[in-house]
Chimera marker file (.cmm) of the C-alpha trace (Angstrom):
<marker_set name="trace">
<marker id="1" x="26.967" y="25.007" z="-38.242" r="1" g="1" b="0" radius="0.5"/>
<marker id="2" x="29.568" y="22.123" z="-38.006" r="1" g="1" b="0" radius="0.5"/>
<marker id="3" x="28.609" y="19.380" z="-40.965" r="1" g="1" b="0" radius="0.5"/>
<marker id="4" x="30.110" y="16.441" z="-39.276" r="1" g="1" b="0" radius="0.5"/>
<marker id="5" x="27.899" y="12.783" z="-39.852" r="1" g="1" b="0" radius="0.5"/>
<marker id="6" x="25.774" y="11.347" z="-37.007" r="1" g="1" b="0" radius="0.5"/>
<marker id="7" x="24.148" y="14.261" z="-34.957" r="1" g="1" b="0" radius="0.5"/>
<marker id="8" x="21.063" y="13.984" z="-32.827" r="1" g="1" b="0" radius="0.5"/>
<marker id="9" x="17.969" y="15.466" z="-34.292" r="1" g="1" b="0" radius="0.5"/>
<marker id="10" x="15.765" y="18.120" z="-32.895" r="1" g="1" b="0" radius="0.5"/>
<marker id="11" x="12.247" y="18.227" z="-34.408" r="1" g="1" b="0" radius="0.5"/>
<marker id="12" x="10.094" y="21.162" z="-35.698" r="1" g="1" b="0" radius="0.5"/>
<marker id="13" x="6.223" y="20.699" z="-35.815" r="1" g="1" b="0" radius="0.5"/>
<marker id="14" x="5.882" y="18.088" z="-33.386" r="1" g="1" b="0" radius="0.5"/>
<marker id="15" x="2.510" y="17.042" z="-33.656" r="1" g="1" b="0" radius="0.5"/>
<marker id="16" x="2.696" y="13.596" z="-33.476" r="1" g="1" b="0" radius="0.5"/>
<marker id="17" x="5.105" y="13.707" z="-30.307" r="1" g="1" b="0" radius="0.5"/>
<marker id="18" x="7.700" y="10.529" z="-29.686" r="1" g="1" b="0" radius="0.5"/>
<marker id="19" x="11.260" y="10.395" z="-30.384" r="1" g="1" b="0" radius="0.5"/>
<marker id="20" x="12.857" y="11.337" z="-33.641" r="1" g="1" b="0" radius="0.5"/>
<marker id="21" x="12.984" y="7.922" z="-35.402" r="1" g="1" b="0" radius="0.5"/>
<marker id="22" x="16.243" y="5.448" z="-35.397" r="1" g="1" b="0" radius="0.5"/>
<marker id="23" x="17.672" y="5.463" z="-38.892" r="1" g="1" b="0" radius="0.5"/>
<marker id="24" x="21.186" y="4.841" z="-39.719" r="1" g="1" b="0" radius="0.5"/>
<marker id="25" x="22.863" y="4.396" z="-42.836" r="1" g="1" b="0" radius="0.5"/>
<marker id="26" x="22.776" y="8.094" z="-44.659" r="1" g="1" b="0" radius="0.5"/>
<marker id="27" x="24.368" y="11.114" z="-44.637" r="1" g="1" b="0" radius="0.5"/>
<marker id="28" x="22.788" y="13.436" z="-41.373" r="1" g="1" b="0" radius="0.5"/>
<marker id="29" x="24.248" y="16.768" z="-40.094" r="1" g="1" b="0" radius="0.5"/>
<marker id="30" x="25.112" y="17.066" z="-37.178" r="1" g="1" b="0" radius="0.5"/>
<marker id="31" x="22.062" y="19.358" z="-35.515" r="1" g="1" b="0" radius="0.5"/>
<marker id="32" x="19.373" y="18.632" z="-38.038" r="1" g="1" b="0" radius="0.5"/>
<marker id="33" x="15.803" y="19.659" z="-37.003" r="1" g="1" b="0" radius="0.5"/>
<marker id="34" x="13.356" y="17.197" z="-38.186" r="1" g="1" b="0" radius="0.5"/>
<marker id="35" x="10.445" y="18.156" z="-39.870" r="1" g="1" b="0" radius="0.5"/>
<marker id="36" x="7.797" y="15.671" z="-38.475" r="1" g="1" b="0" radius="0.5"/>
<marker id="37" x="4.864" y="16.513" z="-40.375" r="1" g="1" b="0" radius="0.5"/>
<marker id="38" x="6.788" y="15.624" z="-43.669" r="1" g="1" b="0" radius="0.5"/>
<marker id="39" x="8.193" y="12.612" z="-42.610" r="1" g="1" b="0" radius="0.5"/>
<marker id="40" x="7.283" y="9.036" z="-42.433" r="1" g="1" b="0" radius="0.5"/>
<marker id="41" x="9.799" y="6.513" z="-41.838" r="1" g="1" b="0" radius="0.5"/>
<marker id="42" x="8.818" y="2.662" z="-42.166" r="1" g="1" b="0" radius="0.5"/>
<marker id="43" x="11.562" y="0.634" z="-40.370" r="1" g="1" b="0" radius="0.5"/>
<marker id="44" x="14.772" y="1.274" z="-38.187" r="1" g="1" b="0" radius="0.5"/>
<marker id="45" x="18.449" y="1.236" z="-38.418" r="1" g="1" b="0" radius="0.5"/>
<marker id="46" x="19.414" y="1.197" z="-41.769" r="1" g="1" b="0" radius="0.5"/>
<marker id="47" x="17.648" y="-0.673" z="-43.406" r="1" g="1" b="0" radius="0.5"/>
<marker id="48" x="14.517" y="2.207" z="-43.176" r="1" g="1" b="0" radius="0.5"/>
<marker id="49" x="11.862" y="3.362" z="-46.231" r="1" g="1" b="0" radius="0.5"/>
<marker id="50" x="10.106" y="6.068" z="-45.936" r="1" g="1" b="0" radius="0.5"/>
<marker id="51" x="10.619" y="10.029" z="-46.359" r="1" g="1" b="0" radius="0.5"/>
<marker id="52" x="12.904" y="12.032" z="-43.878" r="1" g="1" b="0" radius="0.5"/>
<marker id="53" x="12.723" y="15.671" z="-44.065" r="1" g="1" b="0" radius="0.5"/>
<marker id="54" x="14.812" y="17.841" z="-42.196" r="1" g="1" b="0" radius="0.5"/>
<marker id="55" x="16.317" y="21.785" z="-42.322" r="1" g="1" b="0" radius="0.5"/>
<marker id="56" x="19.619" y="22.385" z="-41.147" r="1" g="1" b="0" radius="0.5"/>
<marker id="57" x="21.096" y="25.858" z="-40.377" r="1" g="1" b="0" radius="0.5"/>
<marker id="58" x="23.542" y="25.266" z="-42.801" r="1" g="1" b="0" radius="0.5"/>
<marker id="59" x="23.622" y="26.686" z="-46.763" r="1" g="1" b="0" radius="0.5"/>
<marker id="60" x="22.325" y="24.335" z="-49.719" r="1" g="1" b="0" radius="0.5"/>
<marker id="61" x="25.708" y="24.397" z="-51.222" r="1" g="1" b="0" radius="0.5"/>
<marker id="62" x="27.092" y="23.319" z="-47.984" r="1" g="1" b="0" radius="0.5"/>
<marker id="63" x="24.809" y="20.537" z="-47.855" r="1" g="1" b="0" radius="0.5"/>
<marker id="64" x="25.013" y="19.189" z="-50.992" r="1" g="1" b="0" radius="0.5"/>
<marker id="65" x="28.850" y="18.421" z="-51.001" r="1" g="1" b="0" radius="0.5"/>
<marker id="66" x="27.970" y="16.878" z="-47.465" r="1" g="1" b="0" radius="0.5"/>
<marker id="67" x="25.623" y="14.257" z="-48.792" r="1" g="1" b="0" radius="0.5"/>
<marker id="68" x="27.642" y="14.141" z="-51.982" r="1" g="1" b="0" radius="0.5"/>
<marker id="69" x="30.661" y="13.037" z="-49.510" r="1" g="1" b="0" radius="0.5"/>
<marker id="70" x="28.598" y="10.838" z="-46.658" r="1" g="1" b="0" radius="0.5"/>
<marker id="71" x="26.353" y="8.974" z="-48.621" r="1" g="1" b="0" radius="0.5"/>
<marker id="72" x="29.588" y="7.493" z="-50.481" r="1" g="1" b="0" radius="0.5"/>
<marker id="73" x="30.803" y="6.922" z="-46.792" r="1" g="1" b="0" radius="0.5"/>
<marker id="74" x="27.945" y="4.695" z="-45.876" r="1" g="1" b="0" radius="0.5"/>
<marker id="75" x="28.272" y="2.867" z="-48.872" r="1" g="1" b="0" radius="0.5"/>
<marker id="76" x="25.811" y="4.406" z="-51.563" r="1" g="1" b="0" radius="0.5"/>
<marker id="77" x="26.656" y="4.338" z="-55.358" r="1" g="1" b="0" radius="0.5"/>
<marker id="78" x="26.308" y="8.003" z="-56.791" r="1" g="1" b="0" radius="0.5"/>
<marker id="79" x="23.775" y="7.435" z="-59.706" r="1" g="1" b="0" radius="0.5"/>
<marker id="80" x="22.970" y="10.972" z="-60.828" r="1" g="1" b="0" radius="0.5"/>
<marker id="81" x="23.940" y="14.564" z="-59.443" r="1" g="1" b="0" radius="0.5"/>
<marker id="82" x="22.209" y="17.618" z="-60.423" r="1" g="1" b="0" radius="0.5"/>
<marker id="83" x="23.434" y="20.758" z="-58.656" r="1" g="1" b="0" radius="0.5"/>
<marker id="84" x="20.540" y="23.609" z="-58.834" r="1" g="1" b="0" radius="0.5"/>
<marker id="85" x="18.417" y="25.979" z="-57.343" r="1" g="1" b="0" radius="0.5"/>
<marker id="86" x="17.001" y="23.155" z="-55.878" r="1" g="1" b="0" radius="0.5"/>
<marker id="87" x="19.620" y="20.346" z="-56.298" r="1" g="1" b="0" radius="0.5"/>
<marker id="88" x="18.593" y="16.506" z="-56.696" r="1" g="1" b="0" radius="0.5"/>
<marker id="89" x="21.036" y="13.413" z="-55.430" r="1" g="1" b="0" radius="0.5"/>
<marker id="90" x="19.912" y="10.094" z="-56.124" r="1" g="1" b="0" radius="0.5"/>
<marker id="91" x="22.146" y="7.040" z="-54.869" r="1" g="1" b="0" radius="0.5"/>
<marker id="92" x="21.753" y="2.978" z="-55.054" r="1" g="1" b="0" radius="0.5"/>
<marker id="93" x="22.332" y="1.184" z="-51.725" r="1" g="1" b="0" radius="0.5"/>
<marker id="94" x="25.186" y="-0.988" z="-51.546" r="1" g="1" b="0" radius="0.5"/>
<marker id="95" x="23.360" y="-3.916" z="-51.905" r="1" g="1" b="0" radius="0.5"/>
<marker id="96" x="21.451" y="-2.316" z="-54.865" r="1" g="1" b="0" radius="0.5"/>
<marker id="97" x="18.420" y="-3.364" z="-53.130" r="1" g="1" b="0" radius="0.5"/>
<marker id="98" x="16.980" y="0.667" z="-52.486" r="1" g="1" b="0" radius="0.5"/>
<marker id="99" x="17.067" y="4.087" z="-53.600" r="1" g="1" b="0" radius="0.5"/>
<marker id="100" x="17.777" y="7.367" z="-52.163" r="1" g="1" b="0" radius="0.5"/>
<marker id="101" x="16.165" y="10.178" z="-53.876" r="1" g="1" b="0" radius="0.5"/>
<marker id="102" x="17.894" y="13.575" z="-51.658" r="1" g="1" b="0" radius="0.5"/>
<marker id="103" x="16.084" y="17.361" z="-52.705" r="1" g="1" b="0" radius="0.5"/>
<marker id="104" x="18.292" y="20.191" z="-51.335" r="1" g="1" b="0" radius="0.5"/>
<marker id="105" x="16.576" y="23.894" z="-51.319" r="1" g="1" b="0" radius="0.5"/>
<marker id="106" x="17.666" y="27.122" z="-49.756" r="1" g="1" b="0" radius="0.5"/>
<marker id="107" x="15.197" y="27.858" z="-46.637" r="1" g="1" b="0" radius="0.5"/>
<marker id="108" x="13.870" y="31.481" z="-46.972" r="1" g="1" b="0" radius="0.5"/>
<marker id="109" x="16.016" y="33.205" z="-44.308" r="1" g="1" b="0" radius="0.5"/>
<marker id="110" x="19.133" y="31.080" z="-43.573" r="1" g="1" b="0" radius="0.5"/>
<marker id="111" x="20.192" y="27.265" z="-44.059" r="1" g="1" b="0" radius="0.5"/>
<marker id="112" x="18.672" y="24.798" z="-46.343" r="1" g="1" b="0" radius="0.5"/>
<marker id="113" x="15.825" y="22.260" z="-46.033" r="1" g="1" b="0" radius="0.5"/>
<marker id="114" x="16.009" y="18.593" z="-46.916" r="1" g="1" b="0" radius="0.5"/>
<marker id="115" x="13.723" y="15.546" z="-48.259" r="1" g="1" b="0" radius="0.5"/>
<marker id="116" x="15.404" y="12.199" z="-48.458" r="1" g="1" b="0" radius="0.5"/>
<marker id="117" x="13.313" y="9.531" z="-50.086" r="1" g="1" b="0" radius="0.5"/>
<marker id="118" x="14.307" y="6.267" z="-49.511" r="1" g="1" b="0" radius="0.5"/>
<marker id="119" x="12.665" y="3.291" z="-51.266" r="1" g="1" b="0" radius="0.5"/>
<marker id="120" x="13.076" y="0.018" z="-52.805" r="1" g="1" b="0" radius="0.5"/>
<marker id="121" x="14.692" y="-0.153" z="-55.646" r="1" g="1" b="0" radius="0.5"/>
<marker id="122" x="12.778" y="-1.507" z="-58.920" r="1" g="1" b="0" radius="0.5"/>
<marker id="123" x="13.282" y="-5.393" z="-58.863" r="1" g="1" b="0" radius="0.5"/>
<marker id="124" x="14.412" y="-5.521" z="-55.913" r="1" g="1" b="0" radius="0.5"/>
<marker id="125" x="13.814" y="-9.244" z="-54.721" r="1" g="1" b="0" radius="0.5"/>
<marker id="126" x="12.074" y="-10.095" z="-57.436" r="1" g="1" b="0" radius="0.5"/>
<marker id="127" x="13.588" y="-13.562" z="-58.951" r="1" g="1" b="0" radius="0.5"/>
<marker id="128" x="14.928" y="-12.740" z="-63.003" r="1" g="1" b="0" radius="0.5"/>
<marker id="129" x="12.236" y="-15.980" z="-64.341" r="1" g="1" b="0" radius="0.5"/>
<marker id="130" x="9.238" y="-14.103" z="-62.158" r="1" g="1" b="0" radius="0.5"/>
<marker id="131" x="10.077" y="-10.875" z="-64.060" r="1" g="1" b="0" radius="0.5"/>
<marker id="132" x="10.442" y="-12.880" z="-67.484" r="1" g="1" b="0" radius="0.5"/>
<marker id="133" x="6.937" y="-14.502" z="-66.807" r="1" g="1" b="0" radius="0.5"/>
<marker id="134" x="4.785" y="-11.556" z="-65.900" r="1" g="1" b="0" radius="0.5"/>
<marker id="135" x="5.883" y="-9.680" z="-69.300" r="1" g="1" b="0" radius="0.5"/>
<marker id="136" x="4.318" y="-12.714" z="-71.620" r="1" g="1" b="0" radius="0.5"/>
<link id1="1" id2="2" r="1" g="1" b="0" radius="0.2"/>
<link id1="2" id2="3" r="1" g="1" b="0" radius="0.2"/>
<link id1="3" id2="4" r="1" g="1" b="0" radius="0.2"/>
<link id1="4" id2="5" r="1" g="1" b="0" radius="0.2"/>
<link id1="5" id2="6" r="1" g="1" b="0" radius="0.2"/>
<link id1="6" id2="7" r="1" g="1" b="0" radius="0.2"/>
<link id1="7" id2="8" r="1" g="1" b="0" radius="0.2"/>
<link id1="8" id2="9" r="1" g="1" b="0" radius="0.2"/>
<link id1="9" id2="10" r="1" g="1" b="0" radius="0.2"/>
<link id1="10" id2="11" r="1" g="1" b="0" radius="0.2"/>
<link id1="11" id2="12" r="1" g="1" b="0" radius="0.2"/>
<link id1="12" id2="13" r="1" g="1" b="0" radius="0.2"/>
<link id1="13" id2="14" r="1" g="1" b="0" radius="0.2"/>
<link id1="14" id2="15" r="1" g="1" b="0" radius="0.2"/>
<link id1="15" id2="16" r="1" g="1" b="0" radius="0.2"/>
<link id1="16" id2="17" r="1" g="1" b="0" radius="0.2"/>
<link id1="17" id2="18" r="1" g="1" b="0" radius="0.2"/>
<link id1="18" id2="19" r="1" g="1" b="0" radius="0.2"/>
<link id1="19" id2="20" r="1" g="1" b="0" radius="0.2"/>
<link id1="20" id2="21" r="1" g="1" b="0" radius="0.2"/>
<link id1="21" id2="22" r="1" g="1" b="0" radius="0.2"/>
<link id1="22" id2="23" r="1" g="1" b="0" radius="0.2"/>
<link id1="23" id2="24" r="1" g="1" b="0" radius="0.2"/>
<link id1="24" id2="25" r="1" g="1" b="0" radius="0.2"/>
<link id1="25" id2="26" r="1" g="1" b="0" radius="0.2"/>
<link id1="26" id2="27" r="1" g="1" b="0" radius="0.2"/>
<link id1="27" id2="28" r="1" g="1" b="0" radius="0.2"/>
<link id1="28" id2="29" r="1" g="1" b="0" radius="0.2"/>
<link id1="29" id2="30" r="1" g="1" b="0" radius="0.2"/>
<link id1="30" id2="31" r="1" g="1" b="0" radius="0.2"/>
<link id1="31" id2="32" r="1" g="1" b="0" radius="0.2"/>
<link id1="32" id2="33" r="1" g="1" b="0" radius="0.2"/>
<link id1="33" id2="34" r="1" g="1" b="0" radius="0.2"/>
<link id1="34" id2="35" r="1" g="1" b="0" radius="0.2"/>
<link id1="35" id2="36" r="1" g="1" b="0" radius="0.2"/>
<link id1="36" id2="37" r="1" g="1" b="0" radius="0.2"/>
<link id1="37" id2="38" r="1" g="1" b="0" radius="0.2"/>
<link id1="38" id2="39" r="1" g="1" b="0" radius="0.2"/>
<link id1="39" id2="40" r="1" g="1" b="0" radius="0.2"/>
<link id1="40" id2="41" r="1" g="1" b="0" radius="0.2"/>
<link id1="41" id2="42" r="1" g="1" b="0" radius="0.2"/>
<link id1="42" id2="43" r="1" g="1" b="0" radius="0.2"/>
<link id1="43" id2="44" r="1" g="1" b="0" radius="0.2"/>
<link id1="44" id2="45" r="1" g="1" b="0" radius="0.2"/>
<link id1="45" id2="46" r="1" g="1" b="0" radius="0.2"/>
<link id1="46" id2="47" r="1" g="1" b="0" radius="0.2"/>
<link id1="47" id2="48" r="1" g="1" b="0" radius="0.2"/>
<link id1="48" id2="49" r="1" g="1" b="0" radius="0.2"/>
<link id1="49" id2="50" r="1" g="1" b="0" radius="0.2"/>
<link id1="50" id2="51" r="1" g="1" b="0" radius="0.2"/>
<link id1="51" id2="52" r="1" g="1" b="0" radius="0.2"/>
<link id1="52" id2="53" r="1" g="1" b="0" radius="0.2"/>
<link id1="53" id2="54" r="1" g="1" b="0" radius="0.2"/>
<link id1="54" id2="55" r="1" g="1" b="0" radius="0.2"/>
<link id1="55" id2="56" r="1" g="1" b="0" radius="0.2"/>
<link id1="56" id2="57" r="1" g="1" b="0" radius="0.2"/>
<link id1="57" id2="58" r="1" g="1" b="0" radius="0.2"/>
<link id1="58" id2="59" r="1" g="1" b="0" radius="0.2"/>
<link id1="59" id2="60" r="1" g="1" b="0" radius="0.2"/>
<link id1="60" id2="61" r="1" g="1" b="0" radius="0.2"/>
<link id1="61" id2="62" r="1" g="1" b="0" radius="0.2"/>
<link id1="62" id2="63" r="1" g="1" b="0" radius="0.2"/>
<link id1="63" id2="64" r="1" g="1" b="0" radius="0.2"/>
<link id1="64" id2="65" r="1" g="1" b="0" radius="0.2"/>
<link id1="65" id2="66" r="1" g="1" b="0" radius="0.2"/>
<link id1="66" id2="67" r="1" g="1" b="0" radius="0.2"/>
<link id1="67" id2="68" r="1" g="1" b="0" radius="0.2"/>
<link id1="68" id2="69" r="1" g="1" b="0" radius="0.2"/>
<link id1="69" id2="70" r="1" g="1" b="0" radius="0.2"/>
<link id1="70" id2="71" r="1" g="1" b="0" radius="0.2"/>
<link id1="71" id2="72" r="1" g="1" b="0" radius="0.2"/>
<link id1="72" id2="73" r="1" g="1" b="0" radius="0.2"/>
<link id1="73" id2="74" r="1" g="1" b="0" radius="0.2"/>
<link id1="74" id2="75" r="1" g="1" b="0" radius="0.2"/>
<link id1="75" id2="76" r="1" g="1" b="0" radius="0.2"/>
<link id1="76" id2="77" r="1" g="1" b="0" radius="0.2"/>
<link id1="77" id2="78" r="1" g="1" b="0" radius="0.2"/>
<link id1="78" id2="79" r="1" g="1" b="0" radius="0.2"/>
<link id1="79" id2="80" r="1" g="1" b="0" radius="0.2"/>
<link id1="80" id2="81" r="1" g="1" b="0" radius="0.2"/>
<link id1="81" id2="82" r="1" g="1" b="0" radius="0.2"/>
<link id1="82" id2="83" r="1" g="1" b="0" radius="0.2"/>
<link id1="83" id2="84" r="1" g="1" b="0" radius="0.2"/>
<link id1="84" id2="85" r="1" g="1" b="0" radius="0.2"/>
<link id1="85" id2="86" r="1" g="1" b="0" radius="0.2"/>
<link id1="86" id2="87" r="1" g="1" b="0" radius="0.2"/>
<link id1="87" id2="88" r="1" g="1" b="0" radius="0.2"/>
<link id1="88" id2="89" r="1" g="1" b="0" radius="0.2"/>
<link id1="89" id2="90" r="1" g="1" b="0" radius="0.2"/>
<link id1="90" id2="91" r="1" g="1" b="0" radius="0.2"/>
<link id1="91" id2="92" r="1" g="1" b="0" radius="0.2"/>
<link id1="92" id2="93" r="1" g="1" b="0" radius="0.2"/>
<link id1="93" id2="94" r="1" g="1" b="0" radius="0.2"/>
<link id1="94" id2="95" r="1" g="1" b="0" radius="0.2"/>
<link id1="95" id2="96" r="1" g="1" b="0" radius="0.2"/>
<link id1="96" id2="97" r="1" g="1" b="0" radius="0.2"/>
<link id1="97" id2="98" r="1" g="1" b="0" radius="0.2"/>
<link id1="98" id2="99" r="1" g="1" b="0" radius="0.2"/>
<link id1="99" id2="100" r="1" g="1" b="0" radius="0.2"/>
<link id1="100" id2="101" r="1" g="1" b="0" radius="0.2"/>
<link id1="101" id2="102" r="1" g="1" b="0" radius="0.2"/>
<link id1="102" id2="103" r="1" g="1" b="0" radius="0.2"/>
<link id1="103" id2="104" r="1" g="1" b="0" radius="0.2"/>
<link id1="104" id2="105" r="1" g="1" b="0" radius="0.2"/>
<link id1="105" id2="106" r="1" g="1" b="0" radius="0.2"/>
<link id1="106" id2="107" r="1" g="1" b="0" radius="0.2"/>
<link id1="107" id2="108" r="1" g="1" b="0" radius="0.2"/>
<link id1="108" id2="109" r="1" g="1" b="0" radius="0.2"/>
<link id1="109" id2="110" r="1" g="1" b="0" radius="0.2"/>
<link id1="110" id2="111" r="1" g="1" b="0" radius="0.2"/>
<link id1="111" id2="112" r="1" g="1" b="0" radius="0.2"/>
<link id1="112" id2="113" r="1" g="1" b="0" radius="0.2"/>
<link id1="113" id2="114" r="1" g="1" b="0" radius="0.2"/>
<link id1="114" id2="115" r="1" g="1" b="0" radius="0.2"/>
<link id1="115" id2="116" r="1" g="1" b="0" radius="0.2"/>
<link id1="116" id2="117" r="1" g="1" b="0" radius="0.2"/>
<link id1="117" id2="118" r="1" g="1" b="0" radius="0.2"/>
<link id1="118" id2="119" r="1" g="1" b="0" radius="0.2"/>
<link id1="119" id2="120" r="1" g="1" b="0" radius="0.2"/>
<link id1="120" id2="121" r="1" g="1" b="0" radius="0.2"/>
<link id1="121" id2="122" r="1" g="1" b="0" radius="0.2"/>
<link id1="122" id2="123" r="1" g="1" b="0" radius="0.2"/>
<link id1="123" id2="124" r="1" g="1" b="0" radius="0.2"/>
<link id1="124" id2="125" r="1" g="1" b="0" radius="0.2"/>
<link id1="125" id2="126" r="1" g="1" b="0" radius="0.2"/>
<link id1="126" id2="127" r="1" g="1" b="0" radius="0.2"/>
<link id1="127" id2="128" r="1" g="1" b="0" radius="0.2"/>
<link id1="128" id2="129" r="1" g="1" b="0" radius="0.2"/>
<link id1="129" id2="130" r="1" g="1" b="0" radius="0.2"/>
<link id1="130" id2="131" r="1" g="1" b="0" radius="0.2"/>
<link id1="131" id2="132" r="1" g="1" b="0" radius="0.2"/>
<link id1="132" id2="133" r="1" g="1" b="0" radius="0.2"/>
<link id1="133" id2="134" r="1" g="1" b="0" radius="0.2"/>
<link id1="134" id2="135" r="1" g="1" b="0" radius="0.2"/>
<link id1="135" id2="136" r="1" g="1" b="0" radius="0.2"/>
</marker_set>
């Protein structure tokens, strides 16, 4: 399977039906089959919430250095890297304003399944003197 950023999706367990959803803004493989009874996207583009979860036919080790490269392309700040069994990513948005939270396993037979949790991060628009106030 070719790694290269910004495939089209094909989805697995299509029970809800519709498109794959519109996000932008992390690292996808080219290919990815979206898993769309794990997933639930709030949002569009990218500035999305939500969980994504995906398998790719593609190994875990091959997909970690992938999102380890393309989330620094779209402008994510590498906060802490653990490289496992199951290996755990987590990033801070350029803005610092969300989270991405990235679980890479090995699939039973071949490839590697996927959750990326994206959320707000703590604080995020919340004023400093609202923060100081609520702690009294």
């Amino acid at each position: 399977m070719n790694l290269s950023p910004g495939g089209g999706a094909t989805t697995d367990n299509d029970s809800r039906g519709g498109p794959p959803p519109q996000i932008s803004g992390v690292a996808l493989p080219e290919g990815y089959s979206l898993d769309t009874n794990r997933t639930i996207i709030l949002g569009e583009g990218d500035r999305w919430i939500g969980r994504l979860s995906y398998s790719v036919n593609s190994s875990a080790d091959a997909m970690f250095d992938f999102v380890r490269r393309e989330m620094i392309n779209h402008g994510w700040a590498e906060v802490a890297v653990v490289r496992a069994e199951t290996s755990q990513l987590t990033y801070l948005s350029g803005g610092g304003d969300r989270v991405a939270s990235i679980l890479i396993s090995r699939s039973t037979i071949y490839g590697s399944k996927v959750d990326m949790t994206v959320s707000p991060a703590a604080g995020a628009g919340v004023s400093p003197s609202r923060t100081a106030g609520a702690r009294r």
